[in-house]
TORKOL-4160 file (C-alpha; in steps of 0.2 Angstrom, whole numbers, padded with zeros to 4 digits, m for minus):
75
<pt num="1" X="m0004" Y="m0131" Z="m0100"/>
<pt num="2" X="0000" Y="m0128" Z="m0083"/>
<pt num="3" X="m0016" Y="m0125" Z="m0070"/>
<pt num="4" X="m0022" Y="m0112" Z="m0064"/>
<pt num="5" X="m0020" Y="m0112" Z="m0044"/>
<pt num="6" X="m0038" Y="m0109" Z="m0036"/>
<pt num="7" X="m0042" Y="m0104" Z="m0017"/>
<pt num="8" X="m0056" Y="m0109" Z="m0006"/>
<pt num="9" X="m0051" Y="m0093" Z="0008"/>
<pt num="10" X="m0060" Y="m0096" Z="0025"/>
<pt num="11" X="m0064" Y="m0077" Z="0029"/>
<pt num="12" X="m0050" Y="m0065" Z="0021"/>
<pt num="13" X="m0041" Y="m0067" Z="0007"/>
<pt num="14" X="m0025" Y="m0062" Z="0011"/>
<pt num="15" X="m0018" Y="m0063" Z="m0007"/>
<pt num="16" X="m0030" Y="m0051" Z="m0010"/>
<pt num="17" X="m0027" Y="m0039" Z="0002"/>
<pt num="18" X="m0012" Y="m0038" Z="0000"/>
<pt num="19" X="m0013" Y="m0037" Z="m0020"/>
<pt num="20" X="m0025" Y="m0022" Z="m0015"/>
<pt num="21" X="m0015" Y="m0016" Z="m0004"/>
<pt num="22" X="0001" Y="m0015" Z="m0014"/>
<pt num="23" X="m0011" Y="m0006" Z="m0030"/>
<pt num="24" X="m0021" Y="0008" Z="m0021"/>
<pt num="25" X="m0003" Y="0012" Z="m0010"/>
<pt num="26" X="0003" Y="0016" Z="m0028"/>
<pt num="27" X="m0009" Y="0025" Z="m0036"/>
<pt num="28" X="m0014" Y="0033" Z="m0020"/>
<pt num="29" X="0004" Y="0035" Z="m0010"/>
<pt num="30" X="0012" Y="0042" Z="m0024"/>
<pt num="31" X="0003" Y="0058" Z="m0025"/>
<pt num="32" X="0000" Y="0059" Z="m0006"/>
<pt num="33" X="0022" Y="0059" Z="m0004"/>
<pt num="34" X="0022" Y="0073" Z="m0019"/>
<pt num="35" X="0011" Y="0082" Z="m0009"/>
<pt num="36" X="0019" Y="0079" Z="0008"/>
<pt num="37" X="0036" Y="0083" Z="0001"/>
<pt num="38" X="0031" Y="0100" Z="m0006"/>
<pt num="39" X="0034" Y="0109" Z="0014"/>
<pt num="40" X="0049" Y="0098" Z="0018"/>
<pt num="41" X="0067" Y="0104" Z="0015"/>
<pt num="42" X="0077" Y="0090" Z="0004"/>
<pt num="43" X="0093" Y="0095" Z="m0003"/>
<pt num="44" X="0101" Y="0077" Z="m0005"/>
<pt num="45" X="0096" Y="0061" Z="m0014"/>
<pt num="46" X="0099" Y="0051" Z="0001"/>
<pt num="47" X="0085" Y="0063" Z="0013"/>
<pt num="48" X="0075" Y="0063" Z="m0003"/>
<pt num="49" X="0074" Y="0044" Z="m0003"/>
<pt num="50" X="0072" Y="0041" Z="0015"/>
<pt num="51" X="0057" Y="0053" Z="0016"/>
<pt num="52" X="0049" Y="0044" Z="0004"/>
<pt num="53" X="0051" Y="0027" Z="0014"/>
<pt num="54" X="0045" Y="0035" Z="0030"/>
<pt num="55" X="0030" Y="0042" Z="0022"/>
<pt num="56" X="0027" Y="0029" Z="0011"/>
<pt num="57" X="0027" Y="0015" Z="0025"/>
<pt num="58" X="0013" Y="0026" Z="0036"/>
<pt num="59" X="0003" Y="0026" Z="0018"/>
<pt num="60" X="0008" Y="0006" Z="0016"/>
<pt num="61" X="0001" Y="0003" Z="0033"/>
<pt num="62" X="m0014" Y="0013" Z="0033"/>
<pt num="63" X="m0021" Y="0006" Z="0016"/>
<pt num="64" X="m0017" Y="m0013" Z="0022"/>
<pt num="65" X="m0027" Y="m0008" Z="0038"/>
<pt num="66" X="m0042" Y="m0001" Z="0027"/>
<pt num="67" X="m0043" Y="m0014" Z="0012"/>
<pt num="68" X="m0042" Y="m0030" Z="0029"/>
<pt num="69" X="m0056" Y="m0020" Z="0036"/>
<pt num="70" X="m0065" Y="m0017" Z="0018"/>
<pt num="71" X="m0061" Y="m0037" Z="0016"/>
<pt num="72" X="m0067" Y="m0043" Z="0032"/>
<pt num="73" X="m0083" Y="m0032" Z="0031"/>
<pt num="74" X="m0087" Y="m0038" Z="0015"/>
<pt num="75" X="m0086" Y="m0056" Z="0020"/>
């Protein structure tokens, strides 16, 4: 049976922010671009898709600042 890996983080675990991050972007992106979408013209796939990448990275980034922050608090 192979072993499972452990970590002794000093201050933030990043693999968990990061884990975190990538979670609450999903569950908590996905609505927030439906929503953002809804007062945007799209008429292609190609300006659908790169709507969703620009608002999805600001989301990405502001979720990985706020779960560091959450981490470092907490710690």
């Amino acid at each position: 049976m192979p072993a499972v890996e452990q970590t002794d983080p000093d201050g933030v675990d990043f693999g968990w922010v990061m884990q975190v991050t990538f979670v609450t972007t999903i569950l908590v992106g996905s609505p927030i671009v439906v929503l953002a979408s809804f007062g945007t013209v799209l008429p292609t796939w190609t300006s659908r898709a790169l709507f969703a990448v620009r608002v999805g990275a600001v989301v990405w980034f502001l979720t990985a600042i706020g779960v560091y922050l959450y981490a470092r608090y907490r710690r």
